[in-house]
N, C-alpha and C positions, 0 to 999 in steps of 0.2 A: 504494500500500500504506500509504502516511499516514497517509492519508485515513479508511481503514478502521480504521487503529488507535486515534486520533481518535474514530473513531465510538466503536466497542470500549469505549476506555475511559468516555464519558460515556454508554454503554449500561450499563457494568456498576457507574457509581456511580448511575444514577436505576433500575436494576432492583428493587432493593427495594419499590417502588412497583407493581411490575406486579399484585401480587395485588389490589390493593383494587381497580385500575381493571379485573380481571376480573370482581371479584363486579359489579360495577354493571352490566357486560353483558347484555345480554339474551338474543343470542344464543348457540346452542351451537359453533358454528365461532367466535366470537369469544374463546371462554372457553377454547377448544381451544389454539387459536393463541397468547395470551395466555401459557396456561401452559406451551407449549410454549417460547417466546421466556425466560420469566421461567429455566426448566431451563437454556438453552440459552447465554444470556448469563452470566460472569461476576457472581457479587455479590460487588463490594467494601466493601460496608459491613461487612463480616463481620472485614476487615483494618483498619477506623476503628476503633483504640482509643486515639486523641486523645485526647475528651473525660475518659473516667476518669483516664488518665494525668496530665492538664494539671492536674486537680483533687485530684490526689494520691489517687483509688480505686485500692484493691487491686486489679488484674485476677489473676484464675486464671488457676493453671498451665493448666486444662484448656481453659479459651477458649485461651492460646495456642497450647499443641497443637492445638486441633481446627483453631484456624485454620490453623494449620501444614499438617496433614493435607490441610484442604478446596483449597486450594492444589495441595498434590501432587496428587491423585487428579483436580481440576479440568485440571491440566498435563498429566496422562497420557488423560487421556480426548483431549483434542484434540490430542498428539500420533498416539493409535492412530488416530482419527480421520482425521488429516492424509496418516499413513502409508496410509492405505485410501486414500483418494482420490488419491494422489499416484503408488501402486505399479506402476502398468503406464504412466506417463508416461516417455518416452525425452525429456531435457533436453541429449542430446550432439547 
């Protein structure tokens, strides 16, 4: 389970990336896929406000909320998520 989390996280700080290298695609299962993965992974570039910070940039209240927000609703989707796949598992 590490491993995967591992994965996880250096999925969800190079996802941001996934759009461009769909447009280049050719195909249509690739662009599918692509953008399904890009949904499906975390984006943390959305919680990187280092660089304004460090440079003394105002960030907005509303970037922090939304960030805040894209968080929560990110958290519950793959708990309900988790819950469905999990619900008819007997773990005794």
């Amino acid at each position: 389970s590490s491993i995967l989390a591992i994965v996880v996280y250096i999925a969800g700080h190079l996802s941001y990336q996934i759009p461009f290298l769909v447009e280049k695609a050719g195909n249509v299962v690739t662009k599918f896929a692509g953008l399904l993965l890009y949904y499906a992974l975390p984006n943390f570039q959305y919680f990187n406000i280092k660089a304004p910070a460090a440079h003394g940039i105002y960030v907005p209240w509303g970037l922090i909320f939304g960030v805040i927000l894209y968080g929560a609703i990110y958290t519950a989707i793959m708990l309900l998520v988790s819950l469905a796949i999990f619900k008819n598992k007997d773990f005794a």
